[in-house]
C-alpha positions as CSV (number, residue, x, y, z in Angstrom):
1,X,31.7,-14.6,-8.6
2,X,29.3,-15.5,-11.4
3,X,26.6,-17.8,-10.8
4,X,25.5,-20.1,-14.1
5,X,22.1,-20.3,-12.7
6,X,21.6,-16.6,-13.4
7,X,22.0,-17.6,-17.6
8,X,20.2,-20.7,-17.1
9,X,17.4,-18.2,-15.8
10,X,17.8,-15.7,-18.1
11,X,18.0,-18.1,-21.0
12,X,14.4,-19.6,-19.7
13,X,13.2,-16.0,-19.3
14,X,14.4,-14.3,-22.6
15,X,13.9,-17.6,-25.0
16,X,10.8,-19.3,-23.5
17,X,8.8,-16.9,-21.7
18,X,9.1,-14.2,-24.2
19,X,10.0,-16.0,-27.2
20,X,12.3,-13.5,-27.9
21,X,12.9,-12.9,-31.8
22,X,15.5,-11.1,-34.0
23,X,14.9,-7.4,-34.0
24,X,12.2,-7.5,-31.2
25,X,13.5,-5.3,-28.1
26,X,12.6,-5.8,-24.8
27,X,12.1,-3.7,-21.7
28,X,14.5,-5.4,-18.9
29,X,12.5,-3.6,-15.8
30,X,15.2,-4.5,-12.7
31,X,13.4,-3.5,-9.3
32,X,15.9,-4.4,-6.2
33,X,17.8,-6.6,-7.9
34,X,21.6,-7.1,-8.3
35,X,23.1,-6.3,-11.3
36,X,24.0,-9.7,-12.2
37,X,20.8,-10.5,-13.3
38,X,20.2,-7.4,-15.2
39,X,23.7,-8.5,-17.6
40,X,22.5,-12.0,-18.1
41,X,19.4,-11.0,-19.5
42,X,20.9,-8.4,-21.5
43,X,23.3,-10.4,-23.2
44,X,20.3,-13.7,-23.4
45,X,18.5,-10.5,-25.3
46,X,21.5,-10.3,-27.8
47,X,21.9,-14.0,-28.1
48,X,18.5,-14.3,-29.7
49,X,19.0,-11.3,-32.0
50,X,16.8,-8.9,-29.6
51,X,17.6,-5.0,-28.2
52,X,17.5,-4.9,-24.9
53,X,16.4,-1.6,-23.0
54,X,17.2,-1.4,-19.2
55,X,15.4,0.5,-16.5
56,X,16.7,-0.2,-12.7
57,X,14.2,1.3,-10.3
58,X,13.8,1.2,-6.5
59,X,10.5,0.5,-4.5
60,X,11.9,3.0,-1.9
61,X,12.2,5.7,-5.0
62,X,8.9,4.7,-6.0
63,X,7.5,5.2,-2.4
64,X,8.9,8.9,-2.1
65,X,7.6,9.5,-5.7
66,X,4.0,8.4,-4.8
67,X,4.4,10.8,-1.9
68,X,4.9,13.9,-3.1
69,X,3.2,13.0,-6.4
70,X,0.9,15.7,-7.8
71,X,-2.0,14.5,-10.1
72,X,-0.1,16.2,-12.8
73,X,3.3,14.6,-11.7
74,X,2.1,11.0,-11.9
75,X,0.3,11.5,-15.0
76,X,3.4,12.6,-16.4
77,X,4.9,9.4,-15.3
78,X,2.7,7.8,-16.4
79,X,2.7,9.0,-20.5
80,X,6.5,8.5,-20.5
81,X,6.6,5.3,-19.3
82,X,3.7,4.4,-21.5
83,X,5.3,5.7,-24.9
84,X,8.8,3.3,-23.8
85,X,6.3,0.5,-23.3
86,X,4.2,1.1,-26.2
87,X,7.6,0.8,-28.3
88,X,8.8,-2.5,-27.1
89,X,7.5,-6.3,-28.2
90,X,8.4,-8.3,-25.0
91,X,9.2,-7.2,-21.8
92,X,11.2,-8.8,-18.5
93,X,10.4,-7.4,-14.9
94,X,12.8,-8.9,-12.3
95,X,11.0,-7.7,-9.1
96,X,13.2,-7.3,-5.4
97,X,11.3,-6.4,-2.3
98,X,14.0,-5.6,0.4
99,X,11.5,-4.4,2.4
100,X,7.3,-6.1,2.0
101,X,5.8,-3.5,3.7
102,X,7.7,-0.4,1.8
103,X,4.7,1.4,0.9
104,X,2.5,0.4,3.8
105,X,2.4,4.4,5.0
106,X,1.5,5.4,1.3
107,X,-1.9,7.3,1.5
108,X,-4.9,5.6,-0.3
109,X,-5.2,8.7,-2.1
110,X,-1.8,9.1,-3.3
111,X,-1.8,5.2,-3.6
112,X,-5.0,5.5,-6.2
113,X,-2.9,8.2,-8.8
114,X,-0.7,5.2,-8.8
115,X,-2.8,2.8,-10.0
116,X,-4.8,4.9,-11.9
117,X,-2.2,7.2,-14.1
118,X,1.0,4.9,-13.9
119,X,0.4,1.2,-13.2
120,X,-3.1,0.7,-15.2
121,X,-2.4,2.5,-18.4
122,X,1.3,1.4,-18.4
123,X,0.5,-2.3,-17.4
124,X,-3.0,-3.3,-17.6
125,X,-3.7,-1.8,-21.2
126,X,-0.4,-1.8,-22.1
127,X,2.0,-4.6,-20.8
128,X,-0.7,-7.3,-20.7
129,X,-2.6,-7.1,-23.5
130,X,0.0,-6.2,-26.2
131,X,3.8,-7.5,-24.8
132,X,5.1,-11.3,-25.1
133,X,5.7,-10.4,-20.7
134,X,7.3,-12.7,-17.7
135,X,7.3,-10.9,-14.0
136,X,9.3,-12.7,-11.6
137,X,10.1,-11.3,-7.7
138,X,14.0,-11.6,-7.0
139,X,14.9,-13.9,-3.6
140,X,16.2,-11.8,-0.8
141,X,16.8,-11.8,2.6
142,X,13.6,-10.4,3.7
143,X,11.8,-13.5,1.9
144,X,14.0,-16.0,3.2
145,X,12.7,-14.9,6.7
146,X,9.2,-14.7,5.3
147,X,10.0,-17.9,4.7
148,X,12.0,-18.9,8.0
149,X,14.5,-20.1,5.5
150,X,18.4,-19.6,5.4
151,X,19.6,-17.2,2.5
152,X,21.3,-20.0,0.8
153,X,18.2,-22.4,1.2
154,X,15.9,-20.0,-0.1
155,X,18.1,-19.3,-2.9
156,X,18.4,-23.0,-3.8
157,X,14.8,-23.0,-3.2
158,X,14.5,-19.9,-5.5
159,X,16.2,-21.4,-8.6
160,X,14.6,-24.8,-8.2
161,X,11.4,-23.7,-8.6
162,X,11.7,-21.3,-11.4
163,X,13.8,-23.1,-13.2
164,X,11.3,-26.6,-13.5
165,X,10.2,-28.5,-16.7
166,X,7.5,-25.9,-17.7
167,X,6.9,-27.3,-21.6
168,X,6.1,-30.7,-19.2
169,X,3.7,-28.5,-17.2
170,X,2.8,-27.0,-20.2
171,X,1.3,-30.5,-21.8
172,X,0.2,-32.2,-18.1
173,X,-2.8,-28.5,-18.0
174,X,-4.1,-28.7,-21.5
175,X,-6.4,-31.8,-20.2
176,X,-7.5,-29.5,-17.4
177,X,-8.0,-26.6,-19.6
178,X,-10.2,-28.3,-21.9
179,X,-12.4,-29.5,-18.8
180,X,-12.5,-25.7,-17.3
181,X,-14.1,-24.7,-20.7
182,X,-16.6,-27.2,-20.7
183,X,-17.6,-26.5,-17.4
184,X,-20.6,-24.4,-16.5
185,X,-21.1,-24.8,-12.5
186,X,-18.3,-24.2,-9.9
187,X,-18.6,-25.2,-6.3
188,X,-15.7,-24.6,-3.5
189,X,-16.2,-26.5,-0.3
190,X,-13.8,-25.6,2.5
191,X,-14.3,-24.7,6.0
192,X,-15.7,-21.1,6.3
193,X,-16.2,-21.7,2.2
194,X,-19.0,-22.3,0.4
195,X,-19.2,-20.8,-2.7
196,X,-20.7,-21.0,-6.1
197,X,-20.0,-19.4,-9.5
198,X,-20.4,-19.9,-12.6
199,X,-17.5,-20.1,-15.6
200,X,-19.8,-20.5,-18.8
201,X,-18.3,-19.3,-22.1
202,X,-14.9,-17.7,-20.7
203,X,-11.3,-19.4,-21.6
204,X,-9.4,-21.1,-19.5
205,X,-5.9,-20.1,-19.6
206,X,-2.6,-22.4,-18.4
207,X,0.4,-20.2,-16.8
208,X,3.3,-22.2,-18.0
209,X,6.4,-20.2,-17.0
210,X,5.0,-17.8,-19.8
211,X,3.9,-14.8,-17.6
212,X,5.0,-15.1,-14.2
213,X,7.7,-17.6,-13.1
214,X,7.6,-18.9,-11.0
215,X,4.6,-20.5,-12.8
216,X,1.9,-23.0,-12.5
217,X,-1.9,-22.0,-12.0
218,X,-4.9,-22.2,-14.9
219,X,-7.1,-19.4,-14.9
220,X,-10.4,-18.6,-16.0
221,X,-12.9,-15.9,-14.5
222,X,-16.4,-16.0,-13.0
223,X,-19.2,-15.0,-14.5
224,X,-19.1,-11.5,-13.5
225,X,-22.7,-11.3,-11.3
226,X,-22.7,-15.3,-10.8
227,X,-21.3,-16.0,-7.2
228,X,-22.9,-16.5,-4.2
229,X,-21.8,-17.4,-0.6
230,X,-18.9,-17.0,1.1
231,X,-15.0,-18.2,1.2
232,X,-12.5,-17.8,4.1
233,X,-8.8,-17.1,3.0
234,X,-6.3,-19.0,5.1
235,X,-3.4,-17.6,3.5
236,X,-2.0,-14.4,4.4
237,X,-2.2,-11.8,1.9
238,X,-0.2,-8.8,1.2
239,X,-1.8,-6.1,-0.8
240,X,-0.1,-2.5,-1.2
241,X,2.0,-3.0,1.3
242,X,-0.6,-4.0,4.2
243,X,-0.6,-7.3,5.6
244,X,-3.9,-9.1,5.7
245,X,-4.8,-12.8,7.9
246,X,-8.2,-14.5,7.6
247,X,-10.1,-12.4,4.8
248,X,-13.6,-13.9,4.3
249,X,-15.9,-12.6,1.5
250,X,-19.0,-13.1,1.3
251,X,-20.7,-12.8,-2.1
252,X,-24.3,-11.8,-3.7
253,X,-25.4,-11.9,-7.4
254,X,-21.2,-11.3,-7.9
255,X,-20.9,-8.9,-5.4
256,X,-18.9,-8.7,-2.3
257,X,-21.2,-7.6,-0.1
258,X,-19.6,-8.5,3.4
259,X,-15.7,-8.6,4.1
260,X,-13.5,-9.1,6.8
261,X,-10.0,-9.3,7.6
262,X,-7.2,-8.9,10.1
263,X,-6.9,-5.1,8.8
264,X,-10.7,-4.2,8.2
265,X,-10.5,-0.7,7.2
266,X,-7.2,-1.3,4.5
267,X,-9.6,-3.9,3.6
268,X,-12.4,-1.5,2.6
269,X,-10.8,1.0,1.0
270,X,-9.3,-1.4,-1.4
271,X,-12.6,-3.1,-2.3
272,X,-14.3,0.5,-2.3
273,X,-11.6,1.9,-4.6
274,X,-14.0,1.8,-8.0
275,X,-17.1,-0.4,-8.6
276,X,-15.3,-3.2,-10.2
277,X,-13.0,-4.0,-7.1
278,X,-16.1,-5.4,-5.4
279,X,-16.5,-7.8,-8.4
280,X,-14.3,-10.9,-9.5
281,X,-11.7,-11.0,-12.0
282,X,-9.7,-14.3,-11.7
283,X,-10.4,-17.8,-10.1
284,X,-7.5,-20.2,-10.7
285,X,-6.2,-23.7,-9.4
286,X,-2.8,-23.5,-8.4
287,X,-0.3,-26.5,-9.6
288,X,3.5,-25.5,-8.7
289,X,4.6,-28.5,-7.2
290,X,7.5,-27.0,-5.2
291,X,5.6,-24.6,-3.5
292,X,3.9,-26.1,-1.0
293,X,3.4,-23.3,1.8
294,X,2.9,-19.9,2.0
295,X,6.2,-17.5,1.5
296,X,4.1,-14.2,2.0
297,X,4.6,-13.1,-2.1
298,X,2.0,-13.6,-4.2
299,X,3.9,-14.7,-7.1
300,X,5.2,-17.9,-5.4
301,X,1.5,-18.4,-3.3
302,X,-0.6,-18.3,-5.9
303,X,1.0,-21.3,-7.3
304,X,0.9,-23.5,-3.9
305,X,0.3,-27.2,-5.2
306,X,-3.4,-27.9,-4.1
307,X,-4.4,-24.2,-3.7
308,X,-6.7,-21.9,-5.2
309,X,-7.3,-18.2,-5.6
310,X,-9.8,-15.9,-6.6
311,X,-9.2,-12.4,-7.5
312,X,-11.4,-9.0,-6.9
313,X,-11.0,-6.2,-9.0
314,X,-10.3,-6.4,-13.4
315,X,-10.2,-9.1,-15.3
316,X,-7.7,-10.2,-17.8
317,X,-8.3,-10.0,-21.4
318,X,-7.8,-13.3,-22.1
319,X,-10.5,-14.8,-19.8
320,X,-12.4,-11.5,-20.1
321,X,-15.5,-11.5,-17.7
322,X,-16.2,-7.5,-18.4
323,X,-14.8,-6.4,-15.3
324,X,-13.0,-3.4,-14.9
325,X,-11.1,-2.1,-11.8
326,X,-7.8,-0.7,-11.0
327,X,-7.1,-3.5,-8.6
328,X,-6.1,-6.8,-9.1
329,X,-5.7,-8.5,-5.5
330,X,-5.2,-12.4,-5.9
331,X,-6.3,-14.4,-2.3
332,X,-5.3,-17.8,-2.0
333,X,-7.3,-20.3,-0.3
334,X,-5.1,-23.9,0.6
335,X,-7.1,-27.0,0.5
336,X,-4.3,-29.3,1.3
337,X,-5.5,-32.0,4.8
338,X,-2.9,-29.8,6.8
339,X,-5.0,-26.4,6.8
340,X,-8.5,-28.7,6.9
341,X,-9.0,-29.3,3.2
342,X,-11.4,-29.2,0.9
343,X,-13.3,-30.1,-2.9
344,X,-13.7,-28.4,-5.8
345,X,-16.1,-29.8,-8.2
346,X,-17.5,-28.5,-11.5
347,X,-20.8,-29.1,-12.5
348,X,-21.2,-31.5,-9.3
349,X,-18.5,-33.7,-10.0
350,X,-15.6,-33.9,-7.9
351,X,-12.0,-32.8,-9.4
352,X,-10.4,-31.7,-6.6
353,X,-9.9,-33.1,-2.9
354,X,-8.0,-32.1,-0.3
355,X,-5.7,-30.8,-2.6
356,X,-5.4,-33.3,-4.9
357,X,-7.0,-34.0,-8.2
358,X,-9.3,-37.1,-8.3
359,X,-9.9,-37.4,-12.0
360,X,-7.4,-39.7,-13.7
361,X,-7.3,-37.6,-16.7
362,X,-5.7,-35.2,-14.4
363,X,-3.7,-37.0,-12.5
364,X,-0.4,-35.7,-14.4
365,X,-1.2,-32.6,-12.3
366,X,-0.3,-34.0,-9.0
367,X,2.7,-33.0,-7.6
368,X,4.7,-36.2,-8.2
369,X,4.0,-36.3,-11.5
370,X,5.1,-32.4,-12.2
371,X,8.7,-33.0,-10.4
């Protein structure tokens, strides 16, 4: 039976996030997903003049690839998926994960020609920099129970949240990017947290429902050798397929220097994978206000109303800190009064307590205000 919330997506997705234009094609990347939404963005693509291409992929494929994948092998993956991507204007990748922990057995090693020969060249220096992108994860039944949600309330859940007013959100963020770049000194007080950084000079960017829907964080990056302390992560995180609780980093002259987790030794190959993974890339505020716990997917808890999260490993190009890596592995810290709280301030003023921001030029950033 055919669902009008899959257009109403698709319309948002194709016309908004990519601002799709006549005789731009776009690469429609369906992991795990029914075919339903594949067709609705195709024909949203040919509504707005565009030529879709279509590439339906599996994460279990994708796990016995990395297996028996040869240096060679991957680097030929890699240059053919490049030359498709280095031919398209926008692209679409509609993201199902059946199973979280598909590629937890992947070997670093073989996990590494991954992210080296297929997902940075193709994505990082490709994708990012030089597509009008959106990524979005697909609901299934697996997040609903990550969620300890019915299908059908996750569902509603699903569509409610990436279908909000983003052009509101879009206006309510430009009064808290203007303070991020005017803001030298950054301090985060939680418990287990104290850190400091500074943000000097780099842009602060607003994710509108542009990038990733669902949507709502502003990003900048640290100075790349400018924090010191430590922060404690009381959000579980899932990185490659390996389930982390309680990281806590502790940092010196921008390094990590100290870490810890509920899965130590996944923990340190990751951070030891090149010299930039022990570096920040990304610290954001997170604004969504219908996500207000974790889910266990990073694309819904990185936007958790009154969170954070700071990111080791490369930087984006459009808060560019010089930091290179072939990981990008976002951890969220909650400041909400239920997990103990907490303040941000910027250049020892207070912004953000417990959650909520304090300043009234920011007060259209509370979740009321953003419903």
């Amino acid at each position: 039976m055919h669902d009008p919330r899959h257009d109403q997506l698709a319309k948002l997705l194709i016309e908004y996030s990519c601002a799709l234009e006549p005789g731009d094609t776009v690469l429609i990347e369906a992991i795990d997903v029914p075919e339903e939404i594949s067709r609705a963005l195709i024909r949203a693509a040919a509504a707005a003049g565009g030529r879709p291409l279509v590439s339906i992929k599996s994460n279990a494929v994708t796990r016995d690839l990395m297996l028996c994948a040869s240096e060679e092998q991957m680097s030929l993956i890699g240059e053919v998926e490049a030359l498709r991507m280095s031919r398209v204007q926008a692209y679409v990748g509609v993201r199902g994960q059946p199973n979280i922990s598909e590629w937890s057995d992947v070997p670093p090693e073989k996990m590494r020609l991954y992210e080296s020969l297929y997902r940075k060249p193709v994505h990082f220096e490709l994708r990012v920099p030089k597509t009008r992108w959106v990524v979005l994860r697909w609901p299934s039944t697996s997040m609903a129970q990550q969620a300890r949600m019915s299908t059908e309330a996750f569902e509603d859940f699903f569509f409610r949240v990436c279908t909000l007013d983003y052009p509101r959100m879009a206006r309510a963020t430009e009064p808290l990017r203007e303070l991020m770049e005017a803001t030298d000194r950054v301090r985060l007080l939680a418990p287990g947290t104290d850190l400091t950084f500074s943000i000097a000079g780099i842009p602060a960017v607003p994710c509108v429902g542009q990038r990733n829907i669902p949507d709502g964080e502003v990003f900048t990056a640290p100075v790349r050798d400018s924090i010191e302390g430590t922060i404690r992560f009381n959000t579980p995180s899932i990185y490659q397929g390996v389930t982390h609780d309680d990281i806590r980093l502790r940092f010196s002259r921008g390094r990590i220097v100290d870490a810890s987790s509920s899965n130590p030794e996944h923990l340190r190959i990751v951070l030891d994978t090149d010299e930039g993974a022990r570096y920040v890339g990304e610290f954001a505020l997170g604004l969504n206000p219908h996500i207000t716990r974790p889910l266990c997917d990073i694309l819904f808890d990185e936007k958790i109303a009154g969170s954070l999260h700071l990111t080791p490993g490369n930087a984006y190009d459009e808060a560019w800190n010089g930091n290179k890596s072939e990981i990008h592995w976002d951890m969220v810290l909650r400041m909400t009064p239920d997990v103990g709280g907490g303040e941000v301030y910027f250049d020892d003023r207070l912004v953000r307590k417990d959650g909520r921001f304090v300043l009234p030029e920011l007060d259209g950033l509370n979740p009321e205000n953003l419903i």
